[in-house]
PDB file of N, CA, C and O in Angstrom:
ATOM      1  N   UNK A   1      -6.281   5.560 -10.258  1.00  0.00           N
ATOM      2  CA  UNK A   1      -5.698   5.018  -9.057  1.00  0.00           C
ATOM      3  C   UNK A   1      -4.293   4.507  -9.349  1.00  0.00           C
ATOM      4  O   UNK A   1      -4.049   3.905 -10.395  1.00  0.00           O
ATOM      5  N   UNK A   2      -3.354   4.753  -8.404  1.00  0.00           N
ATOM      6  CA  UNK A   2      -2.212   4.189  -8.807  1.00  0.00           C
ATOM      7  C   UNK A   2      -2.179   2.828  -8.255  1.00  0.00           C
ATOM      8  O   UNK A   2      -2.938   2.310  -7.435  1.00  0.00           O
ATOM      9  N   UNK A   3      -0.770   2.170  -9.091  1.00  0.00           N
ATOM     10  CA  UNK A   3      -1.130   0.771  -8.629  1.00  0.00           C
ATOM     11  C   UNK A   3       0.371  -0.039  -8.323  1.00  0.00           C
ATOM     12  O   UNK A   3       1.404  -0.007  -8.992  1.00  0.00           O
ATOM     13  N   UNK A   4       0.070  -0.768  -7.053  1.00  0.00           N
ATOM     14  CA  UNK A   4       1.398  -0.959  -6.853  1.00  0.00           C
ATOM     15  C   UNK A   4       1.436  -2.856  -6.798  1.00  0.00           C
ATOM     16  O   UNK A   4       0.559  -3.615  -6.383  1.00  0.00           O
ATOM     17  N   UNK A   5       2.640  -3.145  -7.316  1.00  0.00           N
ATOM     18  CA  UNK A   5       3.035  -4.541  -7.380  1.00  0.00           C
ATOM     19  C   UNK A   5       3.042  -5.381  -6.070  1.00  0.00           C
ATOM     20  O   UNK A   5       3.741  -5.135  -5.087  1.00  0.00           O
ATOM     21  N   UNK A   6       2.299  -6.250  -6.182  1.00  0.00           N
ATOM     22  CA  UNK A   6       2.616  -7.582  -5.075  1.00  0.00           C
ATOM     23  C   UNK A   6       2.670  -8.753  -5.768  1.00  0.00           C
ATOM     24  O   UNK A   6       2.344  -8.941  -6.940  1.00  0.00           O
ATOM     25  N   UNK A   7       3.229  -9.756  -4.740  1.00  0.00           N
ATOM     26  CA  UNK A   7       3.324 -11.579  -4.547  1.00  0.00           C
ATOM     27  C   UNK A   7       2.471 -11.930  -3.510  1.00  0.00           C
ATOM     28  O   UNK A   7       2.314 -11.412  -2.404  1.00  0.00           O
ATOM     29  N   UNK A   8       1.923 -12.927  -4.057  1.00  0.00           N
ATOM     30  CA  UNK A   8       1.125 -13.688  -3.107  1.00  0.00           C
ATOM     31  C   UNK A   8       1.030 -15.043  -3.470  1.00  0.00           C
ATOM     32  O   UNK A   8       1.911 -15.613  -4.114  1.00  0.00           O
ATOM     33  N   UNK A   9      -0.463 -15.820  -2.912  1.00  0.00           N
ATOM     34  CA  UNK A   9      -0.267 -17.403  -3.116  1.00  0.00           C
ATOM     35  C   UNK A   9      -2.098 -17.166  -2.939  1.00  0.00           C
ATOM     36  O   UNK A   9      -2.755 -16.698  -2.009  1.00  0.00           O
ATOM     37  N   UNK A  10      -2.430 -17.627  -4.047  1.00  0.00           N
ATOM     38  CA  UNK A  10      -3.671 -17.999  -4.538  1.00  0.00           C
ATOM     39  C   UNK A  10      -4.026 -19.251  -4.521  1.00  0.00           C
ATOM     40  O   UNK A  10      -3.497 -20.161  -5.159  1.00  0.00           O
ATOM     41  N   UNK A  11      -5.079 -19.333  -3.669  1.00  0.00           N
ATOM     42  CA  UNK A  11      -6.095 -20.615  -3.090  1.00  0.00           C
ATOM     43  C   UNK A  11      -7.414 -21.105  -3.879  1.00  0.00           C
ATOM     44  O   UNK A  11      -8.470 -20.758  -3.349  1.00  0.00           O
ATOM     45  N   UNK A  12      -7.500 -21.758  -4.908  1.00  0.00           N
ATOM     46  CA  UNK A  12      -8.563 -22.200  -5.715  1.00  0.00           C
ATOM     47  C   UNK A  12      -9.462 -22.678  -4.922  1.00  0.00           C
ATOM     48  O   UNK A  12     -10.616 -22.283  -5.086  1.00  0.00           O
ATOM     49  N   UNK A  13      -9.180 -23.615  -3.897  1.00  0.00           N
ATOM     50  CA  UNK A  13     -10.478 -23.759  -3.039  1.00  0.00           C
ATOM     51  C   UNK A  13     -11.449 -22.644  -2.593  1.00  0.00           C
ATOM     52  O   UNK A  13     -12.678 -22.651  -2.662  1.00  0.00           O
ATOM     53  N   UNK A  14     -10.861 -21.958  -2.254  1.00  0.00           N
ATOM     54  CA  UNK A  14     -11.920 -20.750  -2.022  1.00  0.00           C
ATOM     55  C   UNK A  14     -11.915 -19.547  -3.053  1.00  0.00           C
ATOM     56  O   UNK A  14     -12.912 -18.826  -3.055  1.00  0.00           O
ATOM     57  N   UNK A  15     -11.011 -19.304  -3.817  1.00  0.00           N
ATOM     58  CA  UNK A  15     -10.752 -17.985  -5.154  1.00  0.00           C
ATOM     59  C   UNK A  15     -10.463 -17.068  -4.360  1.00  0.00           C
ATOM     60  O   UNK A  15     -11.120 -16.027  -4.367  1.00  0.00           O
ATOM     61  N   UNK A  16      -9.027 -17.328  -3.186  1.00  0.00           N
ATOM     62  CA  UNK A  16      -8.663 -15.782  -2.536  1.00  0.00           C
ATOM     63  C   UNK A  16      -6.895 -15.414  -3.077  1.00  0.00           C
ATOM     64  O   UNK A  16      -6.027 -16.123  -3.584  1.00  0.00           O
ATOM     65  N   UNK A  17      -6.917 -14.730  -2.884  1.00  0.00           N
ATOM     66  CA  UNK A  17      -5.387 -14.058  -3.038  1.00  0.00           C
ATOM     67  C   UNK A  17      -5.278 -13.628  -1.637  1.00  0.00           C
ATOM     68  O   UNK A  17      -5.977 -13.127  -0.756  1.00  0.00           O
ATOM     69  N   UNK A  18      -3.747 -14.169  -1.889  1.00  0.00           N
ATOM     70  CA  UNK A  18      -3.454 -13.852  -0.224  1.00  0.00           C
ATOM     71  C   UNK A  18      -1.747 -13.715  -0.422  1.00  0.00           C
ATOM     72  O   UNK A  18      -0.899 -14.572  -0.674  1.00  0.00           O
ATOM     73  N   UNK A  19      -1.618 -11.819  -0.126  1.00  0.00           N
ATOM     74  CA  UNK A  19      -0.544 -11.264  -0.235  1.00  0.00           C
ATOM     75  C   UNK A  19       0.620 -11.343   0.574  1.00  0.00           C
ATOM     76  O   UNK A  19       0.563 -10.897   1.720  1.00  0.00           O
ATOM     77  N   UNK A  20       1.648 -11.839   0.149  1.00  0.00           N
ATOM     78  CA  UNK A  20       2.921 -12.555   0.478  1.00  0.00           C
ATOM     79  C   UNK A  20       3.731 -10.901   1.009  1.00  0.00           C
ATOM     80  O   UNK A  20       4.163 -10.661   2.137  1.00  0.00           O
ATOM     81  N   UNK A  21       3.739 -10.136   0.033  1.00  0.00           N
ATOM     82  CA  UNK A  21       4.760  -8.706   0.221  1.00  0.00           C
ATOM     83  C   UNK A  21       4.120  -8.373  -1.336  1.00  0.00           C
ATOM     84  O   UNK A  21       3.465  -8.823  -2.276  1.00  0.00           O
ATOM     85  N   UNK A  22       4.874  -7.197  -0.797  1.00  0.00           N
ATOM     86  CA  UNK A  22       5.197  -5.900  -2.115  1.00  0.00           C
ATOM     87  C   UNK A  22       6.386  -5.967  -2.561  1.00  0.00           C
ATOM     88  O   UNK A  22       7.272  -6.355  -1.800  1.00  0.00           O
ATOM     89  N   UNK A  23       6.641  -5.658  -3.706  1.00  0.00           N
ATOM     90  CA  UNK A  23       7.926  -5.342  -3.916  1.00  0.00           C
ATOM     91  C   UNK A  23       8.635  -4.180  -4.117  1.00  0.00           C
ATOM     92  O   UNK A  23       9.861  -4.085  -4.183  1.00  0.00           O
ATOM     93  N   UNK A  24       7.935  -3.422  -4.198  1.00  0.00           N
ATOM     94  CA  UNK A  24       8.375  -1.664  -4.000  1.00  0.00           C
ATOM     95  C   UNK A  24       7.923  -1.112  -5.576  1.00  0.00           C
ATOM     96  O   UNK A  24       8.466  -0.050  -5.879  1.00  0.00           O
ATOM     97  N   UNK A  25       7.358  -1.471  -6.214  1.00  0.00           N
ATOM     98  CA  UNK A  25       7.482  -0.982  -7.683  1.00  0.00           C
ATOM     99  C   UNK A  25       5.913  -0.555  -7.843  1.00  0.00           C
ATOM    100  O   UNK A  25       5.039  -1.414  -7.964  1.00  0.00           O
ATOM    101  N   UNK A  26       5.659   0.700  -7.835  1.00  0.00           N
ATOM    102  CA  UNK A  26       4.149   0.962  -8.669  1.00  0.00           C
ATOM    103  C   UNK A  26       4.370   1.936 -10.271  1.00  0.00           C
ATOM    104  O   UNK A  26       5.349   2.074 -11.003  1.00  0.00           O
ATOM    105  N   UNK A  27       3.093   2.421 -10.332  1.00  0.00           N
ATOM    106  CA  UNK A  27       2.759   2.946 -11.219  1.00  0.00           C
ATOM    107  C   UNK A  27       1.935   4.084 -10.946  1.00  0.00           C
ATOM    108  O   UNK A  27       0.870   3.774 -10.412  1.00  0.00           O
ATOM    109  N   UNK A  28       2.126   5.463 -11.176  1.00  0.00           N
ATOM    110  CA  UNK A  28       1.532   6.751 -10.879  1.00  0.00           C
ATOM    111  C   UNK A  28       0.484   6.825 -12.080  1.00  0.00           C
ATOM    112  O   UNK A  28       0.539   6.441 -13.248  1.00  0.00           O
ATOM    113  N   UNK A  29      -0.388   7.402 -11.406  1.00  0.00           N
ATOM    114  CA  UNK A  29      -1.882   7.340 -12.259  1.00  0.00           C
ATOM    115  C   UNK A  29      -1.864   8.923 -12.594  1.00  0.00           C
ATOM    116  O   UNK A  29      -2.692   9.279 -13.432  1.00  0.00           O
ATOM    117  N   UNK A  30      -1.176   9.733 -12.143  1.00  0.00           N
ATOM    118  CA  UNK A  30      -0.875  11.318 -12.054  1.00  0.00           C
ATOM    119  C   UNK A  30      -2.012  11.808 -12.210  1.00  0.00           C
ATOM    120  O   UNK A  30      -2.313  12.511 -13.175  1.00  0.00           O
ATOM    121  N   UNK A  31      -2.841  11.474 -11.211  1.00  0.00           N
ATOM    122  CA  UNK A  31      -4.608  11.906 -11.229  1.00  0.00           C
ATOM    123  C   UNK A  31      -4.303  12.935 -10.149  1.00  0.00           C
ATOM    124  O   UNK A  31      -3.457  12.743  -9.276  1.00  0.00           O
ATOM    125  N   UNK A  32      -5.116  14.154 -10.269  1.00  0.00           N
ATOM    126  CA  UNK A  32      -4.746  15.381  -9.150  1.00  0.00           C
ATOM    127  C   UNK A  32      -5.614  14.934  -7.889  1.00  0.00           C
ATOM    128  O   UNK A  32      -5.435  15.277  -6.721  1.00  0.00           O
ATOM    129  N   UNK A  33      -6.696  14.002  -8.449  1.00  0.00           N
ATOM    130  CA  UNK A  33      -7.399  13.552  -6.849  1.00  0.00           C
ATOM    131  C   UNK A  33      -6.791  12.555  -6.381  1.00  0.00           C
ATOM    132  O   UNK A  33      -6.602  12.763  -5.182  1.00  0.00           O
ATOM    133  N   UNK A  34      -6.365  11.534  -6.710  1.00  0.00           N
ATOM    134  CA  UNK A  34      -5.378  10.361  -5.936  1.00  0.00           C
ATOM    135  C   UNK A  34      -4.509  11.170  -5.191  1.00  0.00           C
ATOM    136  O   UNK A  34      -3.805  12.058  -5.672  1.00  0.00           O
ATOM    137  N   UNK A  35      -4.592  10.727  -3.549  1.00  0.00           N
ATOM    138  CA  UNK A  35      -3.912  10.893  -2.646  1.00  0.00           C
ATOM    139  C   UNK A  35      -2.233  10.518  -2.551  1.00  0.00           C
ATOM    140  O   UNK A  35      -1.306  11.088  -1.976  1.00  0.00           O
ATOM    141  N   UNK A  36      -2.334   8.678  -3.809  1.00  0.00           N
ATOM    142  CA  UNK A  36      -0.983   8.518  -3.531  1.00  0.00           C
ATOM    143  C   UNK A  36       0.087   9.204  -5.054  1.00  0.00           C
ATOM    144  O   UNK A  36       1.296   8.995  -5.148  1.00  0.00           O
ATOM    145  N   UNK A  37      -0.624   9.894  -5.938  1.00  0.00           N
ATOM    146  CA  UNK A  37      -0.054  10.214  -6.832  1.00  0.00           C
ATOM    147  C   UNK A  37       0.866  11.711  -6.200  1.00  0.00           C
ATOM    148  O   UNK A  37       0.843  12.441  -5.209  1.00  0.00           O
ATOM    149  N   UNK A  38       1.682  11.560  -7.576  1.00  0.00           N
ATOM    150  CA  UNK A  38       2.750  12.790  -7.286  1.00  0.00           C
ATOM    151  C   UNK A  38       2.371  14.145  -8.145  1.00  0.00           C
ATOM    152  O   UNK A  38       2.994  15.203  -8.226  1.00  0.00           O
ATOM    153  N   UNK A  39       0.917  13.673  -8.865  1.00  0.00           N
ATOM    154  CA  UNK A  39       0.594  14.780  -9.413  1.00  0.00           C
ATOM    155  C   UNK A  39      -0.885  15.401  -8.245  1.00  0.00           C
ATOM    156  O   UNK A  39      -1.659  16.219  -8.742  1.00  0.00           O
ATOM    157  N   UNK A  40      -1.059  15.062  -7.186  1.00  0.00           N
ATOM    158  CA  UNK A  40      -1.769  15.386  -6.500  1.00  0.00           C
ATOM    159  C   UNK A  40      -1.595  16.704  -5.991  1.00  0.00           C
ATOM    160  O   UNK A  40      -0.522  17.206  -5.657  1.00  0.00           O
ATOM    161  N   UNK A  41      -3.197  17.453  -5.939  1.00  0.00           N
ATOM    162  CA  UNK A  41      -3.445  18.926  -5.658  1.00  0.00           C
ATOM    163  C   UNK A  41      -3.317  19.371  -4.495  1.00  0.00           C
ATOM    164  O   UNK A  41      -2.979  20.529  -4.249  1.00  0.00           O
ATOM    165  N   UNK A  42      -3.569  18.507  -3.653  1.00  0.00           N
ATOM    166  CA  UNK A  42      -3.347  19.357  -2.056  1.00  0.00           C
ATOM    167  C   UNK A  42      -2.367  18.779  -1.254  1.00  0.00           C
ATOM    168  O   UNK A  42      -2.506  18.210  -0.171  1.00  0.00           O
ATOM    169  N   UNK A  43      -0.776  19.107  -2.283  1.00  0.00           N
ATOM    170  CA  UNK A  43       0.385  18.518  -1.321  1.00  0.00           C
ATOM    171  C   UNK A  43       0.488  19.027   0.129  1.00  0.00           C
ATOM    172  O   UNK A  43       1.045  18.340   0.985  1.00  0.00           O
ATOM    173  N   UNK A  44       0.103  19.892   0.329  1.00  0.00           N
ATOM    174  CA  UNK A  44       0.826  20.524   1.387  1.00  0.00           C
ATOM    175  C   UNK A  44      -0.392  20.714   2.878  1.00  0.00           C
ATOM    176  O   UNK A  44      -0.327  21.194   4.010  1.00  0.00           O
ATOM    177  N   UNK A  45      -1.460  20.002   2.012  1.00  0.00           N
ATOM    178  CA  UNK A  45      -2.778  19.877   3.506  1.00  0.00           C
ATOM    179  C   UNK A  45      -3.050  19.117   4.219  1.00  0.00           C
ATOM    180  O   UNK A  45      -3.630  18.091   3.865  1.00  0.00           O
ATOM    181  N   UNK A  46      -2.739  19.354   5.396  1.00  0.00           N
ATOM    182  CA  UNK A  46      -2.754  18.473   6.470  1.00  0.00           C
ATOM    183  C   UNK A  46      -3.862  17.241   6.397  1.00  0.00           C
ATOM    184  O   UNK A  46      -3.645  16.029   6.406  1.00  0.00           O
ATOM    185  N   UNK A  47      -5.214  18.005   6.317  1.00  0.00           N
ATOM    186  CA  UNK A  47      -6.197  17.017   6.378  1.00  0.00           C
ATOM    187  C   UNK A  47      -7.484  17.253   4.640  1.00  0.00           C
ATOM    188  O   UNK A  47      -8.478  17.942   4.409  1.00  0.00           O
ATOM    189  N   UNK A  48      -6.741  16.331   3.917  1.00  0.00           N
ATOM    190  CA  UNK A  48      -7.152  16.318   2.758  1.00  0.00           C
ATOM    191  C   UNK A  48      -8.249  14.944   2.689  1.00  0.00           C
ATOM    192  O   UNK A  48      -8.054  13.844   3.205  1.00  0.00           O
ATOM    193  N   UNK A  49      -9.398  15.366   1.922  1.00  0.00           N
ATOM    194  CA  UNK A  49     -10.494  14.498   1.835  1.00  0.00           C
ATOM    195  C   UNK A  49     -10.029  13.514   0.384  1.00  0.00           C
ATOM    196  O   UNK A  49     -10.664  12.463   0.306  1.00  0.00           O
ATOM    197  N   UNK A  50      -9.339  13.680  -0.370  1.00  0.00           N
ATOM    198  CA  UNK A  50      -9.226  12.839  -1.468  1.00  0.00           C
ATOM    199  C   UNK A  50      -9.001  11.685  -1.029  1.00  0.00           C
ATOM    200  O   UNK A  50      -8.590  11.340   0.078  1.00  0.00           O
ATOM    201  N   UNK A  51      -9.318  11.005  -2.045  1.00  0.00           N
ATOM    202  CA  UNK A  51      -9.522   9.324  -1.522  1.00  0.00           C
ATOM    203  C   UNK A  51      -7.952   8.971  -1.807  1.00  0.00           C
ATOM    204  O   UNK A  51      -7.215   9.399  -2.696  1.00  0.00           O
ATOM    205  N   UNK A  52      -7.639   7.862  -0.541  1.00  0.00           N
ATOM    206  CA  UNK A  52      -6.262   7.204  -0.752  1.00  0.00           C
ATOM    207  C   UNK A  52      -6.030   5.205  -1.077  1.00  0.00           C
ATOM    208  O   UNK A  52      -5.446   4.269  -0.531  1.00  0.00           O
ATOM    209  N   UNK A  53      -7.079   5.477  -2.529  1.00  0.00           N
ATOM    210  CA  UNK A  53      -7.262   4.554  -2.736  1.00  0.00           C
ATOM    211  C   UNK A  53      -5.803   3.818  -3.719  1.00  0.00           C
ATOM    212  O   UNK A  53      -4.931   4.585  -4.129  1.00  0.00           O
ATOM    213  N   UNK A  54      -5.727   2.522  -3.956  1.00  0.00           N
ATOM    214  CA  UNK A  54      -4.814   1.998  -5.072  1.00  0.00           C
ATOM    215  C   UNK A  54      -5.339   0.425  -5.553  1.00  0.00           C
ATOM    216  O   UNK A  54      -6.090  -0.360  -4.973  1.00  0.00           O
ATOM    217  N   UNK A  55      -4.663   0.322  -6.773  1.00  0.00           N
ATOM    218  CA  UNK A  55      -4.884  -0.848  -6.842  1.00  0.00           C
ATOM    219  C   UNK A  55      -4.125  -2.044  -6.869  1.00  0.00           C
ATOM    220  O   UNK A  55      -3.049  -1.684  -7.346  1.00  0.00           O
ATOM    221  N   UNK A  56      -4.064  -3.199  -6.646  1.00  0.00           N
ATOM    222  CA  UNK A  56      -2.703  -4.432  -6.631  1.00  0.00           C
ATOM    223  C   UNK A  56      -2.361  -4.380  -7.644  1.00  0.00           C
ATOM    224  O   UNK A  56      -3.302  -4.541  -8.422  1.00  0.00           O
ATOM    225  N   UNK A  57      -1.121  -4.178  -8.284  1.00  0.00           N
ATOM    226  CA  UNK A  57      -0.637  -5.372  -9.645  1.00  0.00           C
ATOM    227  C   UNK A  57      -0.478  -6.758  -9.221  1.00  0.00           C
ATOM    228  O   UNK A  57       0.684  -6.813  -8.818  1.00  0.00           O
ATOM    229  N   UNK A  58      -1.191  -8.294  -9.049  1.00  0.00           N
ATOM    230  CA  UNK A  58      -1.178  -9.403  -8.639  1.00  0.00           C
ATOM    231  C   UNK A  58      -0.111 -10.055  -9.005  1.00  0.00           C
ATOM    232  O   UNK A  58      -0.103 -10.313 -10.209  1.00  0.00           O
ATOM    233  N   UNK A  59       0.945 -10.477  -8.313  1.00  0.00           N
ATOM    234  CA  UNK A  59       1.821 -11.855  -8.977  1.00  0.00           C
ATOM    235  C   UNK A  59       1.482 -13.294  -8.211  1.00  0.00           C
ATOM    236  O   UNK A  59       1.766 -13.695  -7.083  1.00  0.00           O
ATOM    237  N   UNK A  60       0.852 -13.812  -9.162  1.00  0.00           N
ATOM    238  CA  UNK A  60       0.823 -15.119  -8.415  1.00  0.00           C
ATOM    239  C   UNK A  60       2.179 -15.814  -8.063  1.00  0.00           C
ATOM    240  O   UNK A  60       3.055 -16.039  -8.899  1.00  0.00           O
ATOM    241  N   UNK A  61       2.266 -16.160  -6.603  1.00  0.00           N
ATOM    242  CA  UNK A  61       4.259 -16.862  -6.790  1.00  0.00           C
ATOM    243  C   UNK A  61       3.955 -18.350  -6.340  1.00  0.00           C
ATOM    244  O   UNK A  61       4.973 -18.976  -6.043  1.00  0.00           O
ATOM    245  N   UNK A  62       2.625 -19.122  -6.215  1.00  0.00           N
ATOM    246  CA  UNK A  62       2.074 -20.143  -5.692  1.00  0.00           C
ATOM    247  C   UNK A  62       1.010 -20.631  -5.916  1.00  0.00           C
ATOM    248  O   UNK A  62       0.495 -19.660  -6.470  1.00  0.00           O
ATOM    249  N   UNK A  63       0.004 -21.635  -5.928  1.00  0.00           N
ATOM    250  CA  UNK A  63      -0.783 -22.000  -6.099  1.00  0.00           C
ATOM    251  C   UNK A  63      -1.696 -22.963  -5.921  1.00  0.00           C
ATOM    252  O   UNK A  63      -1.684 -24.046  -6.506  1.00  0.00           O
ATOM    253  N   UNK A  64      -2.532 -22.590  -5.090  1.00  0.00           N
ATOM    254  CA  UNK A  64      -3.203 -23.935  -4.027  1.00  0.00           C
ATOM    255  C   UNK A  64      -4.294 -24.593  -4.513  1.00  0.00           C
ATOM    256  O   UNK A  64      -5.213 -23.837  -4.827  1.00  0.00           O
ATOM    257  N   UNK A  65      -4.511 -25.878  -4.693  1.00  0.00           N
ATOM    258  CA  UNK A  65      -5.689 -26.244  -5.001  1.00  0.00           C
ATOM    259  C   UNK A  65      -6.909 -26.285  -3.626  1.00  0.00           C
ATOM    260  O   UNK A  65      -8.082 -26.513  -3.922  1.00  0.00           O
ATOM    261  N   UNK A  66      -6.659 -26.133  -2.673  1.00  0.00           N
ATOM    262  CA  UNK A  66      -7.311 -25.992  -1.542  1.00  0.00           C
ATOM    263  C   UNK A  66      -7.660 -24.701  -0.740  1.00  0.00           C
ATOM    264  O   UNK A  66      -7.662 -23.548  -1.171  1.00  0.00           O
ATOM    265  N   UNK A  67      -7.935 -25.108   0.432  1.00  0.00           N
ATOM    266  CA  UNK A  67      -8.716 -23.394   0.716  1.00  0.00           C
ATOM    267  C   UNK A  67      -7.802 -22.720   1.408  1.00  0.00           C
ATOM    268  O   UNK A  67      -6.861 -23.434   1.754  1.00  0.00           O
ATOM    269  N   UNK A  68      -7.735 -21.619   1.734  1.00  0.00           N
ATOM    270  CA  UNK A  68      -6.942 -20.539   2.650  1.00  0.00           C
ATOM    271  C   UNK A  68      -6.920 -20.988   4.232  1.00  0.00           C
ATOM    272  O   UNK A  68      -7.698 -21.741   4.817  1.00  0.00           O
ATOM    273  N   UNK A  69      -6.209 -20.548   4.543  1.00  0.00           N
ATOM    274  CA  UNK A  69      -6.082 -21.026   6.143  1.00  0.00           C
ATOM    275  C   UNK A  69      -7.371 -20.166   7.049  1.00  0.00           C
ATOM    276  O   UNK A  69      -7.841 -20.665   8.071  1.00  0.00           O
ATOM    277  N   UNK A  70      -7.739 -19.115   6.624  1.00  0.00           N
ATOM    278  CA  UNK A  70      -8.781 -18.462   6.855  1.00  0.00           C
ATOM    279  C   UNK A  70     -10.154 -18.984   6.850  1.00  0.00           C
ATOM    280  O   UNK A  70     -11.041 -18.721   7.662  1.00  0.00           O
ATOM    281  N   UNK A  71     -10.211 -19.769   5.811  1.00  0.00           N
ATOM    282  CA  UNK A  71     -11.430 -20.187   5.213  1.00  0.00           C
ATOM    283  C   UNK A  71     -11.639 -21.545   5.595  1.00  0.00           C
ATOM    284  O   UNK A  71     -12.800 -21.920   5.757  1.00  0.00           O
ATOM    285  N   UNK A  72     -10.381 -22.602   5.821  1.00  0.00           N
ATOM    286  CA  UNK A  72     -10.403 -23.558   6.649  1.00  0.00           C
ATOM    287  C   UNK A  72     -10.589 -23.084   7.915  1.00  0.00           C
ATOM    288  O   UNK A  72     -11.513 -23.648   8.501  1.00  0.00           O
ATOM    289  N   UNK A  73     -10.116 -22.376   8.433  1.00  0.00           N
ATOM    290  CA  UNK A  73     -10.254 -21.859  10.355  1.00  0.00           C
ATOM    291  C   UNK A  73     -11.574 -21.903  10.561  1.00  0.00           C
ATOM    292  O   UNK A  73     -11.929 -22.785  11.343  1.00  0.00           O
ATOM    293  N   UNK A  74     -12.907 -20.829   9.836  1.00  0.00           N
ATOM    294  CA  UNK A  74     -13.892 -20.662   9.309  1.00  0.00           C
ATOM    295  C   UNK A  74     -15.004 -21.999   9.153  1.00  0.00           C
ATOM    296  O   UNK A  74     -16.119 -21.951   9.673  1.00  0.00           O
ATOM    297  N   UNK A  75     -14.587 -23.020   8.470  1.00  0.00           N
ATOM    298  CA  UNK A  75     -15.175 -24.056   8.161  1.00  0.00           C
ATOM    299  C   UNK A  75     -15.243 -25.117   9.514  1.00  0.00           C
ATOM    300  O   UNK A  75     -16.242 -25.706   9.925  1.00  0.00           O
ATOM    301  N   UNK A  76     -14.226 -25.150   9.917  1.00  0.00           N
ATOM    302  CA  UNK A  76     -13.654 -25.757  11.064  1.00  0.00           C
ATOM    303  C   UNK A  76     -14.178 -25.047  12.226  1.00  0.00           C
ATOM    304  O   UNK A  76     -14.418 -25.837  13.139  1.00  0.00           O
ATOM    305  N   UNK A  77     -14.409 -23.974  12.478  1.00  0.00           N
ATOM    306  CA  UNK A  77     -15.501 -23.209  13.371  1.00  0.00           C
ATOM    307  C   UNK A  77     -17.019 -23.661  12.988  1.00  0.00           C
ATOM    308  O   UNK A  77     -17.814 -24.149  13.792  1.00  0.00           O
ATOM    309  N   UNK A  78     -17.188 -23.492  12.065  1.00  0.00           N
ATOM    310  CA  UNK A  78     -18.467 -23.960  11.936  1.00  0.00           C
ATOM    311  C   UNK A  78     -18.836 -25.661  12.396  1.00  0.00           C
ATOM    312  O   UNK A  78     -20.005 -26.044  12.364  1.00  0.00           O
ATOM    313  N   UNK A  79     -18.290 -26.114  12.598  1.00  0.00           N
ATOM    314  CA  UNK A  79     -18.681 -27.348  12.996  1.00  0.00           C
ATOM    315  C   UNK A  79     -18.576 -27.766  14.411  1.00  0.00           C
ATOM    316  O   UNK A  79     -18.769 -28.923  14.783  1.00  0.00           O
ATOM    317  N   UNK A  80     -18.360 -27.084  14.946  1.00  0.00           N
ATOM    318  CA  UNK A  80     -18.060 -27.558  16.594  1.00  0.00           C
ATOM    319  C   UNK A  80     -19.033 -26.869  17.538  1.00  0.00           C
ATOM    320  O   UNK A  80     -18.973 -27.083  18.749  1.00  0.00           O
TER     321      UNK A  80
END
């Protein structure tokens, strides 16, 4: 799988990553089934079944000791 770089801000209260941006920089896995590689087999087919999977490179740029705004919203739903 190829894998491309992000920033985010990681929430210890709950253990989420939560992606800020990309920065444009990956890494080619030059696998002929990866969809996002450039060594991929069926450049030119419209409707190709290979998976268009990848994976994060993580940069933490922050760091919360508390929970995600998600997970507070969540918690805070639950009680009313």
């Amino acid at each position: 799988m190829c894998t491309y770089e992000c920033f985010g801000d990681y929430y210890r209260g709950c253990q989420h990553y939560v992606v800020r941006y990309y920065s444009g920089s990956s890494a080619d896995c030059l696998s002929q089934d990866c969809k996002t590689s450039s060594e991929h087999k069926h450049k030119t087919a419209r409707d190709c079944l290979c998976p268009k999977v990848h994976n994060d490179a993580r940069k933490v740029v922050n760091m919360f000791q508390f929970k995600c705004d998600t997970c507070m919203e969540n918690a805070r739903s639950r009680y009313r």
